[in-house]
C-alpha positions as CSV (number, residue, x, y, z in Angstrom):
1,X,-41.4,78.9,-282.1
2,X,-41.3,81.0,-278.6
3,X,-44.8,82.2,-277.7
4,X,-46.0,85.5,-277.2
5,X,-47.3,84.9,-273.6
6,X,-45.0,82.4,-271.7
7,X,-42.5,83.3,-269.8
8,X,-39.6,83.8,-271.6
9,X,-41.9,84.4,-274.7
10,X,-41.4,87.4,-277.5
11,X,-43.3,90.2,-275.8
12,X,-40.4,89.3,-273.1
13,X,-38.4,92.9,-273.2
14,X,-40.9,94.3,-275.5
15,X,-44.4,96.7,-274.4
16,X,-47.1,95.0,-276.2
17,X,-49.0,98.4,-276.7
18,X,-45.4,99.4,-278.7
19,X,-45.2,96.8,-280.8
20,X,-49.0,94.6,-281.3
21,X,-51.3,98.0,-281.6
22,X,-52.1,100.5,-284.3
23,X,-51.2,103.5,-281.7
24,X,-47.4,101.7,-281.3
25,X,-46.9,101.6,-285.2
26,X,-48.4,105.4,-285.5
27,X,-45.5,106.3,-283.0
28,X,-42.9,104.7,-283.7
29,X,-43.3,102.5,-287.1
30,X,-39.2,101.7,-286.9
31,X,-39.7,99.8,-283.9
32,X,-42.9,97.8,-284.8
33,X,-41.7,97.1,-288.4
34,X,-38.2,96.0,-287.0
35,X,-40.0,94.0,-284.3
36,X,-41.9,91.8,-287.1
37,X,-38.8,91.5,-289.0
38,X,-37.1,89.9,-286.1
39,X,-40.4,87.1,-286.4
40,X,-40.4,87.0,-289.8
41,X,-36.5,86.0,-289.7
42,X,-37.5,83.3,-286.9
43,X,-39.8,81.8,-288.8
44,X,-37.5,80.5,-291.4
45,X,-35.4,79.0,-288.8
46,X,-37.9,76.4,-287.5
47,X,-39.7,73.7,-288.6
48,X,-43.2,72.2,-288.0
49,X,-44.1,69.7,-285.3
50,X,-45.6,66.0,-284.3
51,X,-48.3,68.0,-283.6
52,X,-48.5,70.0,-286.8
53,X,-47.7,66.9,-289.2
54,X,-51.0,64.8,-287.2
55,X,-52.9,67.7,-288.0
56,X,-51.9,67.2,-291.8
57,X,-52.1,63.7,-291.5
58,X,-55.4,64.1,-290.0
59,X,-56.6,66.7,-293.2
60,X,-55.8,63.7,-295.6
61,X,-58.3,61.3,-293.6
62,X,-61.1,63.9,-293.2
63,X,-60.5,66.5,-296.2
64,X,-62.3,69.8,-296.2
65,X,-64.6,68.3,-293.2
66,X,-61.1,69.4,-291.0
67,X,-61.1,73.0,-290.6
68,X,-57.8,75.2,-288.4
69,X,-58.6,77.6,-287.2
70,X,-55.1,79.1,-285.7
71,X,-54.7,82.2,-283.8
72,X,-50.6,81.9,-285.0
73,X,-49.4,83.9,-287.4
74,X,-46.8,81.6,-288.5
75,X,-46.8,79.3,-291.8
76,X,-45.9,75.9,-289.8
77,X,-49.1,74.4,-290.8
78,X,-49.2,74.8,-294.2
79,X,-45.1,73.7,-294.2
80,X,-46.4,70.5,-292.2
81,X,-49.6,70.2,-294.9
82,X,-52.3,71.3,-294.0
83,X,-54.4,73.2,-296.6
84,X,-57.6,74.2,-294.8
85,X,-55.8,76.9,-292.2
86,X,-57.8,79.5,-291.5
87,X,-55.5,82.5,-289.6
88,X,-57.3,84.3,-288.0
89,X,-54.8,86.8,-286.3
90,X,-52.9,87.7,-289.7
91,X,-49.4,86.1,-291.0
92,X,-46.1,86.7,-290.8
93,X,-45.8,86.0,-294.9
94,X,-48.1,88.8,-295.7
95,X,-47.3,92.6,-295.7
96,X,-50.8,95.0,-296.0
97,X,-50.3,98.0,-297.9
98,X,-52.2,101.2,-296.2
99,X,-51.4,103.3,-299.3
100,X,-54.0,101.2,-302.0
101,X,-55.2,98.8,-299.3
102,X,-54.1,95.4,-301.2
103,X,-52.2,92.5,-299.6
104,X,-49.3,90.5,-300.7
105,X,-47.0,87.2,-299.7
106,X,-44.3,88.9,-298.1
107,X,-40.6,87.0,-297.3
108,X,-38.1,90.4,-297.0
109,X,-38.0,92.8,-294.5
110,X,-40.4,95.8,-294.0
111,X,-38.3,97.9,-291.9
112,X,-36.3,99.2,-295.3
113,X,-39.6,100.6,-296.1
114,X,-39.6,98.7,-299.8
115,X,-42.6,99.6,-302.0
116,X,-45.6,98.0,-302.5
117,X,-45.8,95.4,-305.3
118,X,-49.1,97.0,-306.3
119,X,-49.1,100.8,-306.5
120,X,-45.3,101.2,-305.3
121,X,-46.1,103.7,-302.6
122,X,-43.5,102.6,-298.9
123,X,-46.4,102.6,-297.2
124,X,-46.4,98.3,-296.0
125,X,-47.0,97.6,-292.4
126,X,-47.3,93.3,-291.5
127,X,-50.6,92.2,-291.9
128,X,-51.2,91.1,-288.4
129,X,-54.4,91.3,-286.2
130,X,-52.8,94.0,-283.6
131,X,-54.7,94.8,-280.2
132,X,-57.9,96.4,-280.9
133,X,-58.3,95.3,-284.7
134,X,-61.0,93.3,-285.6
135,X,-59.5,89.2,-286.2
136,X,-59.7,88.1,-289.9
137,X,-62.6,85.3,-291.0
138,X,-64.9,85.8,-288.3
139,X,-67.8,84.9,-290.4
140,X,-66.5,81.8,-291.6
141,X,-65.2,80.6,-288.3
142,X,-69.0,81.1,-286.8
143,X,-70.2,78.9,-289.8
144,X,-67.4,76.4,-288.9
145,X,-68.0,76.3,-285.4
146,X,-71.5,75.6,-286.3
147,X,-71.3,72.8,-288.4
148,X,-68.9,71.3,-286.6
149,X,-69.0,67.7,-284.2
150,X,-66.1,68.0,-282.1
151,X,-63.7,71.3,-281.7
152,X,-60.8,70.8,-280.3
153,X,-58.7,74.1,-279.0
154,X,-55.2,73.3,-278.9
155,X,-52.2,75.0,-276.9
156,X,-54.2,78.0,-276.2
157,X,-54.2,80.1,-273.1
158,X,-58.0,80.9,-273.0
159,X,-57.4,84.7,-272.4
160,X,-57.6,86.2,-275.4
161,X,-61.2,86.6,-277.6
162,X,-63.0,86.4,-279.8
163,X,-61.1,82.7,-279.7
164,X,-61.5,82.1,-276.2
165,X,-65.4,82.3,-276.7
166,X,-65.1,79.2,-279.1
167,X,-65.6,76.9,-276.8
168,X,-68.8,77.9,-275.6
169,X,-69.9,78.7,-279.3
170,X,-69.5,74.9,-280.4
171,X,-70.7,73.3,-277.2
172,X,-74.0,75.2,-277.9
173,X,-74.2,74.2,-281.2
174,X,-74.1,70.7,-280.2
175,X,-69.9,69.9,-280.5
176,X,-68.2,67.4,-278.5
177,X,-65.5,70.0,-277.3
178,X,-62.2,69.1,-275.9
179,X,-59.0,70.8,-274.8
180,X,-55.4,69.6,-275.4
181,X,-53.3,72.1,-273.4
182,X,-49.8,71.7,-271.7
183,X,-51.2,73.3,-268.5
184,X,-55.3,73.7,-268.4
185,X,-56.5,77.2,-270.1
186,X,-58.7,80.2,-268.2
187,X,-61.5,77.9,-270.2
188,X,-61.0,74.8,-269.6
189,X,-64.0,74.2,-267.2
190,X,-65.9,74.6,-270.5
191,X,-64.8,71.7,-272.1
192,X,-66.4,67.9,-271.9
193,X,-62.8,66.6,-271.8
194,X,-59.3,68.1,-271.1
195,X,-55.9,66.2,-271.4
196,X,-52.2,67.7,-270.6
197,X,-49.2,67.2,-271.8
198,X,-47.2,68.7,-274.5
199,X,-48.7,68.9,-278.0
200,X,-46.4,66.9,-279.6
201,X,-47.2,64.1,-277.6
202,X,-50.9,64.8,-276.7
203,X,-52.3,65.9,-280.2
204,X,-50.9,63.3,-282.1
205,X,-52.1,60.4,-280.0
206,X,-55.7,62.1,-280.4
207,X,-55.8,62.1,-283.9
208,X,-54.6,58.4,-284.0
209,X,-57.7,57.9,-281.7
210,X,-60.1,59.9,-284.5
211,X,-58.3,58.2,-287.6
């Protein structure tokens, strides 16, 4: 899928303060709620990657020792897999309801305004970390991040925290860190070892090295 941040990416055309914030949705819910729809759709058209299916591949070696920790909110690794995804910016598949506050797999579009599976009340937004929420799992990504030997941030820009503060988390809890990035992230400097090239080429080569 595109990314949010490249050029050419889905903010492209789009204010992210519109569409990725809780003010946007307050003023113009259409618009947000259409916007995800739009994602949602995209979704279904692609498929996972090399990179996606090594990381599954790598799950079967290692088992509940691999944790992913993604900052996508789409369901590629779980199509490729993996079981052990953590997501910690929300996904696509889910719909929140601010009416009774529960939270259901969601396929259809939210823009219609359908009812909630639970209390039936319209009131579903896309249950997505927006700007100036609070991401999902934190406490379970600390206790990963401190068990863990090596973490490994992959085809991230290094811009956006809590996530870009990983890095520095694990080294000082004793991980061998490294970065495999197209193009070297605002954190790379922090890790013991960097490599470049797409992920499709770069990640599964590492986890043959691991396996």
């Amino acid at each position: 899928m595109a990314t949010f941040r490249d050029s050419g990416g889905l903010w492209e055309g789009h204010d992210v303060y519109e569409v990725a914030t809780p003010e946007g949705f307050a003023a113009d819910p259409d618009r947000v709620l259409r916007f995800y729809d739009e994602r949602r759709a995209a979704v279904r058209r692609v498929e996972p990657n090399a990179a996606h299916r090594a990381l599954a591949d790598l799950e079967k070696v290692l088992g509940s020792r691999l944790t992913i920790v993604t900052q996508n909110v789409d369901d590629l690794h779980e199509r490729a897999g993996s079981r052990n995804v953590t997501h910690m910016h929300g996904e696509l598949l889910r719909a929140w309801c601010l009416a009774c506050g529960d939270k259901h797999p969601w396929e259809a579009d939210l823009a219609t305004y359908p009812p909630c599976p639970g209390c039936e009340v319209p009131r579903l937004r896309p249950d997505i970390v927006w700007f100036g929420e609070v991401p999902y799992h934190m406490e379970e990504i600390d206790a990963a991040l401190r068990r863990a030997d090596v973490f490994a941030a992959i085809g991230t820009s290094g811009e956006v925290y809590p996530a870009a503060g990983f890095v520095s988390a694990a080294a000082a809890y004793g991980a061998r860190t490294i970065e495999l990035n197209l193009h070297p992230s605002s954190v790379a400097g922090q890790f013991d070892e960097v490599r470049q090239g797409p992920a499709t080429a770069i990640v599964p080569q590492w986890v043959g090295e691991l396996t």
